[in-house]
C-alpha positions as MATLAB code, in Angstrom:
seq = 'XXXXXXXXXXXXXXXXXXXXXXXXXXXXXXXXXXXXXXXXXXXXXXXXXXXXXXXXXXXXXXXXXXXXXXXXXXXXXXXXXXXXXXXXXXXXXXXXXXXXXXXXXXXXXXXXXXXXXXXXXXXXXXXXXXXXXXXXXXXXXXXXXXXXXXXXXXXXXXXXXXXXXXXXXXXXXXXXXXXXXXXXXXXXXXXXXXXXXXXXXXXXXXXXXXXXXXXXXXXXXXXXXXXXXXXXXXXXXXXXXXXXXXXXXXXXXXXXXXXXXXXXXXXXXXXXXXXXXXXXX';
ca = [
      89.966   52.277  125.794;
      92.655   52.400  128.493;
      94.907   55.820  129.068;
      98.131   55.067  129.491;
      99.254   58.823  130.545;
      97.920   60.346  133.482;
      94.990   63.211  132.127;
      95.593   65.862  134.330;
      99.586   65.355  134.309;
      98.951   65.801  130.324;
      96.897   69.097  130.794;
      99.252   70.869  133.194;
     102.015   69.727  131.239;
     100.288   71.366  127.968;
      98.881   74.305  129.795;
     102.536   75.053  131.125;
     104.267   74.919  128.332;
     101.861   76.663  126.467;
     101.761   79.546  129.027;
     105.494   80.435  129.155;
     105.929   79.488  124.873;
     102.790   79.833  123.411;
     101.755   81.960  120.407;
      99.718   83.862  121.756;
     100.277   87.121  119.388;
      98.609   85.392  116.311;
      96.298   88.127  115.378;
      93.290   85.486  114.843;
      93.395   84.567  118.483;
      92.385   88.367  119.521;
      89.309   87.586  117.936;
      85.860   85.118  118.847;
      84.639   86.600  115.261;
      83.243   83.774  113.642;
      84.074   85.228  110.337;
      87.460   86.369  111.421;
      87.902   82.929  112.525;
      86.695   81.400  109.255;
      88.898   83.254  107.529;
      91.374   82.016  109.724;
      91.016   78.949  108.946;
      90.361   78.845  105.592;
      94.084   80.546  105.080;
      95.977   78.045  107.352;
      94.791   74.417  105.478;
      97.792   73.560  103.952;
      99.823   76.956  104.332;
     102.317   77.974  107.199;
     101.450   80.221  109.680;
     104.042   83.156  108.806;
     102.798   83.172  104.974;
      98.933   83.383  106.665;
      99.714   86.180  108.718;
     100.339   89.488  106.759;
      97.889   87.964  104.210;
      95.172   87.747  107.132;
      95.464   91.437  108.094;
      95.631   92.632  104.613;
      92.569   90.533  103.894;
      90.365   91.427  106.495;
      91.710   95.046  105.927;
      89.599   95.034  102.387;
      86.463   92.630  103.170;
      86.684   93.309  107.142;
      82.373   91.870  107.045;
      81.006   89.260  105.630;
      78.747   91.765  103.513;
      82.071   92.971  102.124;
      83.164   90.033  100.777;
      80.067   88.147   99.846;
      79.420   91.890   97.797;
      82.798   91.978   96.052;
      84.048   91.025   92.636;
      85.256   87.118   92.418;
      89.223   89.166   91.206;
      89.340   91.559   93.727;
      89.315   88.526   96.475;
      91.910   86.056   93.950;
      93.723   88.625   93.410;
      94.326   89.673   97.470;
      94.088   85.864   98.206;
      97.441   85.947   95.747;
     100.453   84.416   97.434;
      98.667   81.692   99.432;
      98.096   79.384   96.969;
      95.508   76.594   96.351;
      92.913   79.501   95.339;
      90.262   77.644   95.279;
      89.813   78.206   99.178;
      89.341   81.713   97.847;
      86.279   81.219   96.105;
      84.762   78.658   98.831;
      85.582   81.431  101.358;
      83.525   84.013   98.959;
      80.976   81.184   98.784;
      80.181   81.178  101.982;
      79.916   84.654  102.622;
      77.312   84.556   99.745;
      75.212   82.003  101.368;
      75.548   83.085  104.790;
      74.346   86.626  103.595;
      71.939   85.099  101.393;
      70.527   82.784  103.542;
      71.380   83.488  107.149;
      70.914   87.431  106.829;
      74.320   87.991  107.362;
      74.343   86.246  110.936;
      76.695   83.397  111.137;
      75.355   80.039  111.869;
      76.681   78.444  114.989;
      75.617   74.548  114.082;
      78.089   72.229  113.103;
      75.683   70.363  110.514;
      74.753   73.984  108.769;
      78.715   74.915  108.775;
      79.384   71.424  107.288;
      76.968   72.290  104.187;
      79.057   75.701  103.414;
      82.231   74.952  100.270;
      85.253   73.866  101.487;
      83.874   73.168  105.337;
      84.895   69.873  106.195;
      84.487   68.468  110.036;
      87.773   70.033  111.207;
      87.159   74.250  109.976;
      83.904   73.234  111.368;
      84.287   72.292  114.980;
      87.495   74.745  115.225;
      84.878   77.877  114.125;
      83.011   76.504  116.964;
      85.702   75.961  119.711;
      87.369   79.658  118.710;
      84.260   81.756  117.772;
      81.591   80.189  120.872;
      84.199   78.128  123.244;
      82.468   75.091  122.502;
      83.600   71.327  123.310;
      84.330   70.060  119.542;
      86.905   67.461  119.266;
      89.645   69.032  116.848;
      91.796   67.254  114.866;
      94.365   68.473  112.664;
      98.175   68.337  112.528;
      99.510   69.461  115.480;
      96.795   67.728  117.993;
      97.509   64.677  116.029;
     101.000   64.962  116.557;
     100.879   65.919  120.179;
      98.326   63.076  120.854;
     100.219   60.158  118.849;
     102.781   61.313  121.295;
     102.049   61.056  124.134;
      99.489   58.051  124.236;
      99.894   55.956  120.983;
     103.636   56.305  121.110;
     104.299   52.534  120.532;
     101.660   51.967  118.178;
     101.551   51.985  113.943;
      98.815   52.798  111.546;
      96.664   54.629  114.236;
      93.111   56.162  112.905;
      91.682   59.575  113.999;
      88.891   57.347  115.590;
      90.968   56.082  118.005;
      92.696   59.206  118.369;
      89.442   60.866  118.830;
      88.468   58.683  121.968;
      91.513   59.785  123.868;
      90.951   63.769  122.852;
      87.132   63.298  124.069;
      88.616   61.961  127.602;
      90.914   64.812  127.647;
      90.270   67.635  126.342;
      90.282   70.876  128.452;
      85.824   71.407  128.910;
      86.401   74.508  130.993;
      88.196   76.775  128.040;
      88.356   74.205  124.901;
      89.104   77.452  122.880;
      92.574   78.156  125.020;
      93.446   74.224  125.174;
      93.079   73.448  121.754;
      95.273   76.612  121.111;
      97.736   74.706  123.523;
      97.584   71.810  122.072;
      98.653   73.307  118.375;
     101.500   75.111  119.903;
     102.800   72.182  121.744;
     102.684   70.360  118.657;
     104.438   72.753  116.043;
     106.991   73.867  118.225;
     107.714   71.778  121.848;
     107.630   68.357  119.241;
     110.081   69.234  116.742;
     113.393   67.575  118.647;
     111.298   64.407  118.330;
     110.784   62.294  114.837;
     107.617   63.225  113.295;
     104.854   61.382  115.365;
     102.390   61.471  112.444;
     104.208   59.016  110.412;
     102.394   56.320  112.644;
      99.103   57.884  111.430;
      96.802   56.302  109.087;
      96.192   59.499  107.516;
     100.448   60.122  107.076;
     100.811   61.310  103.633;
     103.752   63.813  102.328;
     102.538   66.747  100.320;
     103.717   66.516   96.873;
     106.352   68.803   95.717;
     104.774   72.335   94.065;
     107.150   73.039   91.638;
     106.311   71.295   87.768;
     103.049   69.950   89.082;
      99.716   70.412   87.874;
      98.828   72.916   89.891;
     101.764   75.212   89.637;
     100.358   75.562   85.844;
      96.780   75.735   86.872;
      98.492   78.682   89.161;
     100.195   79.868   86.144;
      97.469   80.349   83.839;
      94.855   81.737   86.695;
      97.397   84.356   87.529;
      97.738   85.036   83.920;
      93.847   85.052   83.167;
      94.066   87.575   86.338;
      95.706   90.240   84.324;
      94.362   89.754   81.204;
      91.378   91.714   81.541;
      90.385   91.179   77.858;
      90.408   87.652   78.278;
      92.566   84.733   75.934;
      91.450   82.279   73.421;
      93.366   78.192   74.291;
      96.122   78.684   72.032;
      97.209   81.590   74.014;
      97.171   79.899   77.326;
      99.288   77.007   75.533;
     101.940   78.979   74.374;
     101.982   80.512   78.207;
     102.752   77.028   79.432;
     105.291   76.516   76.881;
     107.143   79.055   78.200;
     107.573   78.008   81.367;
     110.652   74.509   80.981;
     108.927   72.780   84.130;
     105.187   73.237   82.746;
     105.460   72.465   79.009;
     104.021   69.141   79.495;
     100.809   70.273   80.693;
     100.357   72.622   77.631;
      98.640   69.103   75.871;
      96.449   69.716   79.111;
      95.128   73.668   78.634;
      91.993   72.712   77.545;
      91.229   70.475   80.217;
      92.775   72.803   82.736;
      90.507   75.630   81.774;
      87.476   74.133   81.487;
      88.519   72.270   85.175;
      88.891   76.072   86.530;
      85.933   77.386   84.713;
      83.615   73.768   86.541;
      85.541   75.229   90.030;
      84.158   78.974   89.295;
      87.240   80.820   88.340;
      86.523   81.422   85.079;
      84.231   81.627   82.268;
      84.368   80.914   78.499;
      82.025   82.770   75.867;
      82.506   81.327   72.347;
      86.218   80.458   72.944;
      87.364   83.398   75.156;
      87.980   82.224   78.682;
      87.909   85.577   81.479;
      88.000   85.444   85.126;
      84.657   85.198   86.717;
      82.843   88.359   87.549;
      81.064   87.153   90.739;
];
């Protein structure tokens, strides 16, 4: 596949922009902790970068080793996981701490195809563990580098696929210090891009997150949060009349059962004759 943007006028242009405007106080990027950087990661899917920052300090602050947080109670890690949303990165992230003490004696594994087996580690939080933690080559992509790329060499085309988009990265990415490019590249793309019309929409992938607020999981959220300070525990009819209370989530109190046993199958909770509690481990 042709290049139709000069690769070294791309780099310096990245690379100097990134120098003079880059973030380069995010407290994750002081780090090449694998597990700092997993936890990283796992915080920023689908959540903005000022929500993931206090929560990151404060996180690490209680489970600062893997040990910690494999060793600690399932609530203790929802409950300072609260905030971020989608909690069921939570428990992968306690997952993997498990196995990786379990299994890997507490030393983090620095193949992609072992990382790939751990919950919730899909290619991306793979190969970015690998580029931030080791400095290693990965291609990366994820929002920003998609933007940035669609940008700058796809910028008349429609429906283009992260394979194509992956030849061009491959060609160009940074091989000296893939850690400090690919932190360039996200930059560039959440903050030099934003006078421009969202590149992304010529992406494949494109798809707009659906609104929060009366959805599905705004009352799993509800009744987690609620099973999270009921320490005794509450029977179904309990956890219907808690979504009846709420205007925007009274539909899904026909959906309670469903919705507990859904979080009790993802490992929040568990039910003993009726009485659904959050998880102990």
């Amino acid at each position: 596949m042709s290049i139709n943007f000069p690769v070294k006028l791309f780099q310096t242009k990245i690379f100097k922009w990134y120098r003079v405007h880059g973030r380069h106080e995010l407290p994750w990027r002081k780090s090449h902790s694998p597990y700092r950087i997993l936890v990283s990661e796992i915080m920023l899917q689908q959540t903005q970068v000022c929500r993931v920052i206090p929560k990151y300090k404060s996180f690490l602050k209680k489970f600062p080793t893997i040990k910690k947080l494999a060793e600690a109670p399932l609530l203790a890690v929802l409950k300072e996981w609260r905030g971020l949303g989608y909690n069921r990165r939570a428990v992968y992230l306690k997952r993997t701490a498990e196995i990786i003490l379990r299994e890997h004696k507490g030393i983090f594994p620095k193949e992609a195809e072992t990382l790939l087996k751990f919950p919730g580690i899909g290619r991306y939080s793979a190969g970015a563990i690998r580029v931030f933690a080791w400095n290693e080559p990965d291609v990366l992509i994820e929002t920003n580098i998609r933007r940035v790329y669609i940008h700058f060499f796809f910028r008349n085309h429609e429906k283009i696929s992260d394979s194509k988009l992956k030849k061009v990265i491959e060609r160009t990415t940074q091989r000296a210090n893939p850690r400090i490019w690919y932190w360039a590249l996200m930059d560039y793309g959440a903050a030099a891009l934003k006078s421009v019309p969202n590149p992304n929409r010529k992406s494949r992938h494109y798809a707009k997150q659906k609104p929060f607020s009366g959805s599905r999981r705004q009352a799993r959220s509800k009744v987690l949060g609620y099973m999270m300070k009921k320490e005794g525990g509450a029977r179904l009819p309990l956890i219907k009349r808690i979504l009846n209370s709420d205007r925007k989530l009274q539909k899904y109190s026909l959906q309670a059962r469903s919705i507990l046993e859904e979080l009790g199958s993802e490992g929040f909770l568990v039910s003993r004759k009726g009485l659904w509690r959050v998880s102990e481990n």
